[in-house]
Every structure is written in structure tokens, then in C-alpha cells.
ROFI-511163 format. One record per atom (N, C-alpha, C, O): y, x, z negated. Coordinates in pm, whole numbers, plus 50000, padded with zeros to 5 digits. Layout:
# ROFI-511163
YXZ...
This chain:
# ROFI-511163
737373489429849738353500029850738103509029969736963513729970738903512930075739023521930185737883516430252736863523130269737973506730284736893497530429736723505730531735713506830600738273514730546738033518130676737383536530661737163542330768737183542830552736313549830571734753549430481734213557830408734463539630513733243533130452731943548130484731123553230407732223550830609731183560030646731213573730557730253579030500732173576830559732533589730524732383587130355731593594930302732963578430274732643574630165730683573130161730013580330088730403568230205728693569330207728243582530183727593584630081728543594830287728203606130297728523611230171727703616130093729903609930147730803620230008729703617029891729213625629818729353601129885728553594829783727053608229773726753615729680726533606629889725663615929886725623628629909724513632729873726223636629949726793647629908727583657829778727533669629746728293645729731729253653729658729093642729541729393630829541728543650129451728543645429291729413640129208729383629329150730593652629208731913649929160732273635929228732343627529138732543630029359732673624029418732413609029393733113599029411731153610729345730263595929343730903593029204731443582329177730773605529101731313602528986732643594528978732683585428895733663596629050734743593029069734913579229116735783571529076734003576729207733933564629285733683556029171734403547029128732393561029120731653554029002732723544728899733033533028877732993556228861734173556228737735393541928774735723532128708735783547228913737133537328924736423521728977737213512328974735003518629024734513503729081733893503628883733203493528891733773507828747733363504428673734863501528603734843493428510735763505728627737383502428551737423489728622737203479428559737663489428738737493474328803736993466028756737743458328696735843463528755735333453928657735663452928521735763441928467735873464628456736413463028307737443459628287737733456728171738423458428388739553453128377739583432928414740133423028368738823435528500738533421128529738143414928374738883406428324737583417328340736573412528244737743411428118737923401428049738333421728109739353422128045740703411428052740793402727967741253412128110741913399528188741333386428194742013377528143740193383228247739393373828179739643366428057739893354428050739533376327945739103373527795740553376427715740593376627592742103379327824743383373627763743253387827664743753387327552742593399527706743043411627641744553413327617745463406327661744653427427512745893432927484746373439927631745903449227698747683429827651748353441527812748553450627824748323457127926749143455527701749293470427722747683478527745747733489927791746853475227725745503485827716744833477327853743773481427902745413467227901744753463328073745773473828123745233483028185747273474628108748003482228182747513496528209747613503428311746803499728057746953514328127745373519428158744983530928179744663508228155743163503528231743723511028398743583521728457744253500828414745093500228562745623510028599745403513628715746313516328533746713532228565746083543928630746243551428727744823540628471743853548928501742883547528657742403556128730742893540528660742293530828774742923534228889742163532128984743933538428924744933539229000745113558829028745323563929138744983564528932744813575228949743563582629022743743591529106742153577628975740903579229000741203571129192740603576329287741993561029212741753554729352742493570429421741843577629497744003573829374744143583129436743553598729463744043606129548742573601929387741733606329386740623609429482740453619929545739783596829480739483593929612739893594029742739253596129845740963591629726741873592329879741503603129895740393605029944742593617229846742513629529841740793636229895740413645429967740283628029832738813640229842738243634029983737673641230065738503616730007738213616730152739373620330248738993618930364740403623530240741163629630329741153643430339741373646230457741013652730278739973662630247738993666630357739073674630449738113659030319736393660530362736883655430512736003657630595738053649230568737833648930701738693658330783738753661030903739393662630666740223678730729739013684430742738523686530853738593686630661737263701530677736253695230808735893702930898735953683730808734733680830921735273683431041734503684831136736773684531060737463685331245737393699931261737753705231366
């Protein structure tokens, strides 16, 4: 997820708590959704896996687009 600010994601990781939490959170829905999908889960509760998942990515965006307003 966001290859291209890999660096800045590193830093936020170590810097900012909230941050990592977030990261955390949405690469552990990932997999739970995988896993989920996998094993022919109920769609509606992968769907809103995915949602959630989707919210937490935009999230991230925000806090690294953010953190590179403030660094210029």
C-alpha cells in the first residue's frame, strides 16, 4: 500500500503512534479478509471487512499527505 511513500510511511511508523496503529489495523483487515474469502465467508461481513478497510486506507493517505504538508 503507497509504495511510493514508503519513506515517509517508515518515519510516521516511528514517530506517530496513532499512525502505526492505523497502518497496523488496516495490513491486519487485509489478511482477515483474505483468510476470510479463503474459507467462502458470509459476503456481506467480507463486504463490510472491506469497507472498513478502505476507510482506515483513506486514513492513511490523509495523515501521510499531512505529514508532508507540514515537512515543506
Amino acid at each position: 500500500m503507497f509504495h511510493e511513500y514508503r519513506e515517509i510511511i517508515t518515519e510516521l511508523k516511528q514517530v506517530d503512534g496513532h499512525f502505526a496503529k492505523v497502518f497496523e489495523k488496516h495490513n491486519d483487515l487485509d489478511l482477515e479478509i483474505i483468510e476470510m474469502e479463503k474459507n467462502h465467508a458470509d459476503q456481506f461481513v467480507v463486504e463490510t471487512k472491506k469497507k472498513e478497510k478502505l476507510k482506515l486506507k483513506d486514513t492513511v493517505y490523509n495523515m501521510i499527505m499531512q505529514h508532508k504538508k507540514d515537512s515543506n
